[in-house]
C-alpha positions in Angstrom: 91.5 3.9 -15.0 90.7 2.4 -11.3 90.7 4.0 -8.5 91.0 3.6 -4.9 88.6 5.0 -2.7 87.5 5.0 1.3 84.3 2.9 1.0 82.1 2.1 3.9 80.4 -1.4 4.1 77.4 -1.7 6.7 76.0 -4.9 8.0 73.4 -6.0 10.6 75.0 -8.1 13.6 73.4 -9.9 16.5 75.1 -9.6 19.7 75.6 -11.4 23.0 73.8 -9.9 26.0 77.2 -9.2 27.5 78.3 -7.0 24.5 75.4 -5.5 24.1 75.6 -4.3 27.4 79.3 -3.4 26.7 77.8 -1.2 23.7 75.5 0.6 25.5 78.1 1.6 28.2 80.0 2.7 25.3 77.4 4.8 23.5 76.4 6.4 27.5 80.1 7.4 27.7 80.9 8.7 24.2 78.3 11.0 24.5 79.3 12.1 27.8 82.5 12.7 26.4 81.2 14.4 23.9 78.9 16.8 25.3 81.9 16.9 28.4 84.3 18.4 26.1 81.5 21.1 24.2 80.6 22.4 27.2 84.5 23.1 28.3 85.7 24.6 24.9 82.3 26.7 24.9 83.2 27.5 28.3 86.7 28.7 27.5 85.3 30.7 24.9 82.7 32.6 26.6 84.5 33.1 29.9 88.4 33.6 28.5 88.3 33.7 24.6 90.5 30.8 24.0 90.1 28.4 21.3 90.7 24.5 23.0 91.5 22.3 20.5 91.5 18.5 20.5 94.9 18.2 22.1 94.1 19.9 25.1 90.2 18.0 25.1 92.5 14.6 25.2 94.3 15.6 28.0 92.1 16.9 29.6 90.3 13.5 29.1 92.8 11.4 30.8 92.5 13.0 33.8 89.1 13.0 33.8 89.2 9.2 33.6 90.8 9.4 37.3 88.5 11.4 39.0 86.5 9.6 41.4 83.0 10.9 39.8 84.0 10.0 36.4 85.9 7.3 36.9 83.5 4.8 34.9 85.0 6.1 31.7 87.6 4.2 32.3 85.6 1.0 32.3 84.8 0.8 28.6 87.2 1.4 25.5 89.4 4.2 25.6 89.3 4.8 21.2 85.7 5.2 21.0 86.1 8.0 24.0 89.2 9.5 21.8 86.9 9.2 18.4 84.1 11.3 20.2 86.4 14.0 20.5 87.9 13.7 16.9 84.3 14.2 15.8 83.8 17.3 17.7 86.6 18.7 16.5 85.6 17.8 12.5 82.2 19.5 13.9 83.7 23.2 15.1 86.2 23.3 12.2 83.0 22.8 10.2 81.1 25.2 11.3 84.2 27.7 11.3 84.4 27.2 7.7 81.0 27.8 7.8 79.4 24.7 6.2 77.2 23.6 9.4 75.8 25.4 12.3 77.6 25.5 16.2 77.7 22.3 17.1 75.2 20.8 19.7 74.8 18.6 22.9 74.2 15.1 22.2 70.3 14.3 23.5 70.3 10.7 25.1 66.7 9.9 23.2 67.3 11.7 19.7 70.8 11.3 19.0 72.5 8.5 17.4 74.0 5.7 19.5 77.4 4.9 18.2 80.8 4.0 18.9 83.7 4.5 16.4 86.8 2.2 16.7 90.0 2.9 14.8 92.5 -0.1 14.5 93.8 0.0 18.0 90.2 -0.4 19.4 89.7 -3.8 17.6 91.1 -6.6 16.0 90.2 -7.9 12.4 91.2 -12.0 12.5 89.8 -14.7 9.6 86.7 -12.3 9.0 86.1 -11.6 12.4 85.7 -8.4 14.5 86.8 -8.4 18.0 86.4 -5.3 19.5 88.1 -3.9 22.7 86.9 -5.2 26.0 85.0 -8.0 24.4 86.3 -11.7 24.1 84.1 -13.1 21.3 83.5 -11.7 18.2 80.5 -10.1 16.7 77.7 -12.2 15.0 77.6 -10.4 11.7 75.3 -11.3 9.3 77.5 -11.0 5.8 74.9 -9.9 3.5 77.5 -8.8 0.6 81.3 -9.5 0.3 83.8 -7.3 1.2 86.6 -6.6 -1.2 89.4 -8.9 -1.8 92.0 -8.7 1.1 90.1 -6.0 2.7 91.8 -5.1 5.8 89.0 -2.5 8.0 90.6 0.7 8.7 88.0 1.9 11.2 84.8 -0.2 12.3 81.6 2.1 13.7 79.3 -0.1 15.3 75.7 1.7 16.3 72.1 0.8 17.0 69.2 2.7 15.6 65.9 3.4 17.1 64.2 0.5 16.4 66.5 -1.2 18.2 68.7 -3.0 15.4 72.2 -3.3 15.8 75.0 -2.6 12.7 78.6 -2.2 12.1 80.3 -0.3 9.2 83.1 -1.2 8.0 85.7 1.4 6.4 87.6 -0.2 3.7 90.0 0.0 1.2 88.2 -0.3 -2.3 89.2 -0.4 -6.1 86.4 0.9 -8.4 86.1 0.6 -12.3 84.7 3.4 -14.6 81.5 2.1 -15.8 82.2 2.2 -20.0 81.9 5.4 -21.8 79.1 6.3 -23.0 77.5 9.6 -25.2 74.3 9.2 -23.5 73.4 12.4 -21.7 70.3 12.6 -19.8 68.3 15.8 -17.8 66.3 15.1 -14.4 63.6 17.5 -13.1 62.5 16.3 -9.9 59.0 16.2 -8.8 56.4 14.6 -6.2 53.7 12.7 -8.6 56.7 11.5 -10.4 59.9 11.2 -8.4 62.3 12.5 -11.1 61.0 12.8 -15.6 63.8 12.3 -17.9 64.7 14.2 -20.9 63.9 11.1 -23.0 60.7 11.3 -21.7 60.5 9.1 -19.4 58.7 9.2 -15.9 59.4 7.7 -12.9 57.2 7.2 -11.0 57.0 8.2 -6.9 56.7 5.1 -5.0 55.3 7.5 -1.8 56.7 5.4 0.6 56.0 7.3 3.8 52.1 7.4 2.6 52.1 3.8 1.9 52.9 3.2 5.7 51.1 5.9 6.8 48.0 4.5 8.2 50.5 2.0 9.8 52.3 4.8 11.7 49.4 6.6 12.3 48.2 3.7 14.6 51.8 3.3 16.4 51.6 6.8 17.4 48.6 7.1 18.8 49.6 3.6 20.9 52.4 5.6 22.2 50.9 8.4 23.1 48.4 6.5 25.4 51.5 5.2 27.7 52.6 6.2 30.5 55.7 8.4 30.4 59.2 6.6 30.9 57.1 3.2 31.4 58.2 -0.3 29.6 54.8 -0.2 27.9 56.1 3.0 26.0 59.3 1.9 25.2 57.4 -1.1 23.8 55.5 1.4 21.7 58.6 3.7 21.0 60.1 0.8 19.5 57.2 -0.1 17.3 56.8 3.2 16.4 60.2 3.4 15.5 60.3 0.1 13.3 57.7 1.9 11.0 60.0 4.6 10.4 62.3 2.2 9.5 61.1 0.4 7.0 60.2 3.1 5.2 63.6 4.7 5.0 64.9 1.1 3.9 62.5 0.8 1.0 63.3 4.8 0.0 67.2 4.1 0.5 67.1 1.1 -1.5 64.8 2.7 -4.3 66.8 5.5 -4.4 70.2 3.5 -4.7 68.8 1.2 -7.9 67.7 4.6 -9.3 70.8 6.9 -9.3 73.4 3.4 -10.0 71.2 2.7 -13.3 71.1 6.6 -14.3 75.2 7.2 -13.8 75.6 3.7 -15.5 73.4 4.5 -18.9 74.7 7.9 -19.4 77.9 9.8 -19.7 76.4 13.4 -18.3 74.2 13.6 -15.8 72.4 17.0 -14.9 70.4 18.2 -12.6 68.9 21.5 -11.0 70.7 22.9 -7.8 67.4 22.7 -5.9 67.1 24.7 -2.2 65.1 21.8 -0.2 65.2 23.3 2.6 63.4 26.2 1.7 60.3 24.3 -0.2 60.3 22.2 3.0 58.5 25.8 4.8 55.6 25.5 2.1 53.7 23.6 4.7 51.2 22.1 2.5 54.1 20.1 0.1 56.4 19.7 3.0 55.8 16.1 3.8 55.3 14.9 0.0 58.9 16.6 -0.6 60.2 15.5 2.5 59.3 11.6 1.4 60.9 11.9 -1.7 64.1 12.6 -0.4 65.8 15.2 -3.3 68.8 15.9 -1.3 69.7 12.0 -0.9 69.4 11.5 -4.8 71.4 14.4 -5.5 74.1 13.1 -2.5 74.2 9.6 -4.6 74.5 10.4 -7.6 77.4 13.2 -6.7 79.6 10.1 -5.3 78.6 8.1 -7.8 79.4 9.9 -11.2 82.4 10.6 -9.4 83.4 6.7 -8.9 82.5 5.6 -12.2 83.9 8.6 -14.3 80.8 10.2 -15.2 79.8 14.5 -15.1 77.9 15.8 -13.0 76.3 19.2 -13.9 74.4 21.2 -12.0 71.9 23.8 -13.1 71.3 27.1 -11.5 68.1 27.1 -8.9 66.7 30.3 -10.7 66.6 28.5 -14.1 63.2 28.9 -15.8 63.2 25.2 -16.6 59.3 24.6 -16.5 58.5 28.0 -17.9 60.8 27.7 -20.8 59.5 26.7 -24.2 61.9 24.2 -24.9 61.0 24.7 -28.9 61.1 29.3 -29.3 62.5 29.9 -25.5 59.7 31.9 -24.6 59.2 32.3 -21.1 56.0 32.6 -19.9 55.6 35.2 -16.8 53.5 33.1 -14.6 52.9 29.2 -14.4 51.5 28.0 -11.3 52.4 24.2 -9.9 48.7 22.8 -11.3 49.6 23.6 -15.0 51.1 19.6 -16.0 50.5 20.8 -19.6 50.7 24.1 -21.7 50.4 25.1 -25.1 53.0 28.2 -26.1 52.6 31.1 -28.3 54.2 29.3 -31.0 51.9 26.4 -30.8 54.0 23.8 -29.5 52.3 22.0 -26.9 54.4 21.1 -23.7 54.1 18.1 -20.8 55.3 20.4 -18.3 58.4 17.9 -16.2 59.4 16.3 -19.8 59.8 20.1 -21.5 61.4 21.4 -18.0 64.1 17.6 -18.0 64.7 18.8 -21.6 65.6 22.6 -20.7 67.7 21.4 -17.7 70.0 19.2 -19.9 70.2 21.7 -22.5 71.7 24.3 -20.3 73.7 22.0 -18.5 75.2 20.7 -21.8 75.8 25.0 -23.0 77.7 25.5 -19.2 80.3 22.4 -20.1 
């Protein structure tokens, strides 16, 4: 059975000088806005313990708009200024359900430049996006279709460090279960291979940050030869920056063919409910673990198992997986992370990820 889902759709666009000069207004005054209306519902907290919710933030807004000092908020779009606060909001009832931490100030070099516009911040004409305060629309570069008759509820247009512009695109989208299958496969994850499959096979860590790392060696040290806040070391910033981004395109995009060709060969998928950020603090595996990116193949194949009608299970962290003879269940007391093979008491001799994949789907297939 189909079914519709929110799907975002992300492209690279070119723009004019004029918009981008719009844009970056834009990004300057959401974040204002942003860390404007923290600061005042931290402030009513501390000093007066009321809550200040979004409505009060949005009026509060519009008067701020006509004060003298702040009165170039009113210059750009008023929906991206209105989203800003929509996404503080998501942010404290986050952290009041206690899935994230209090939310922060918005740094002008390390956060994210973006602007959200819902449908009364742009207009959507022959395949066109024309967003508010601009006349002509943006030079996107189409580099997949979007769905038949799509019709963009909300379009997020940002620029990353490197400089490159995008636009996402929040659609409407039907999606198919991928056929049924009685395929079930286990996935231990790892650093010299990337993830080993109960079948046996290995894949195998393509390492992208050490590929490039010489590369980004070099563009670091070039930046931190410039002179602080000079053009020379924005120059460098920017080089330094397109590094980094090439190699999170070649993980995301290795990652993506990886988890759409796992949920689409088997019916159950399971995996072990791994604590990243804990095995990030052993500082001499942090940076391999780091570049292989565990909690974004976990994050894609949750949303995708659940858009083609596959299971998902998910194994308990303090699961002997690697210690477990897969043949008596013996568990051995001690196995330290240089052990790749072992021979058990009852002679059955174990490649230590295949035997752990093979535990893992075993007692994810017992917990169904």
């Amino acid at each position: 059975m189909t079914q519709q889902v929110k799907r975002a759709f992300k492209y690279r666009f070119y723009p004019t000088d004029e918009q981008a000069a719009e844009l970056s207004r834009t990004f300057g005054c959401v974040r204002y806005v942003y860390n404007w209306a923290l600061h005042m519902r931290s402030e009513a907290y501390a000093l007066h313990s009321k809550n200040v919710g979004y409505a009060e933030t949005d009026r509060a807004l519009t008067v701020l708009k006509r004060q003298p000092d702040t009165a170039f908020l009113a210059e750009v779009a008023a929906v991206p200024l209105q989203q800003a606060l929509r996404h503080l909001q998501t942010a404290f009832a986050a952290f009041f359900d206690k899935r994230a931490k209090y939310p922060r100030f918005k740094s002008k070099k390390k956060s994210r430049m973006s602007a959200a516009y819902t449908r009364a911040g742009f207009r959507w004409r022959n395949g066109q996006i024309f967003l508010a305060k601009m006349n002509a629309p943006l030079d996107i570069r189409w580099s997949r279709p979007l769905p038949e008759g799509a019709d963009p509820s909300t379009v997020t247009v940002s620029r990353d460090s490197a400089g490159r512009w995008f636009v996402s695109l929040l659609c409407e989208d039907t999606i198919t279960p991928a056929p049924a299958t009685t395929n079930a496969v286990g996935i231990d994850a790892g650093i010299t291979s990337l993830v080993t499959l109960s079948s046996g096979e290995k894949v195998t860590n393509p390492r992208h940050e050490r590929r490039d790392r010489a590369r980004l060696a070099k563009a670091q040290r070039e930046l931190s030869r410039k002179a602080k806040d000079s053009a020379n070391r924005e120059k460098a910033r920017r080089k330094a920056a397109r590094v980094h981004a090439r190699i999170t395109d070649r993980r995301r995009d290795f990652l993506h063919k990886l988890t759409t060709r796992l949920v689409r060969e088997n019916q159950t998928v399971v995996i072990e409910d791994l604590t990243v950020r804990n095995m990030l603090k052993n500082h001499k595996l942090a940076r391999a673990i780091s570049d292989a990116s565990w909690t974004e193949l976990r994050t894609m194949l949750e949303y995708k198992c659940a858009w083609y009608g596959r299971d998902l299970v998910t194994v308990d962290r303090w699961f002997p997986s690697s210690k477990l003879c897969g043949a008596c269940g013996t568990v051995r007391e001690e196995m330290s992370l240089n052990v790749r093979e072992w021979t058990c008491e009852c002679g059955t001799m174990h490649d230590r990820d295949v035997n752990a994949a093979r535990n893992i789907l075993a007692a994810g297939l017992a917990e169904r």
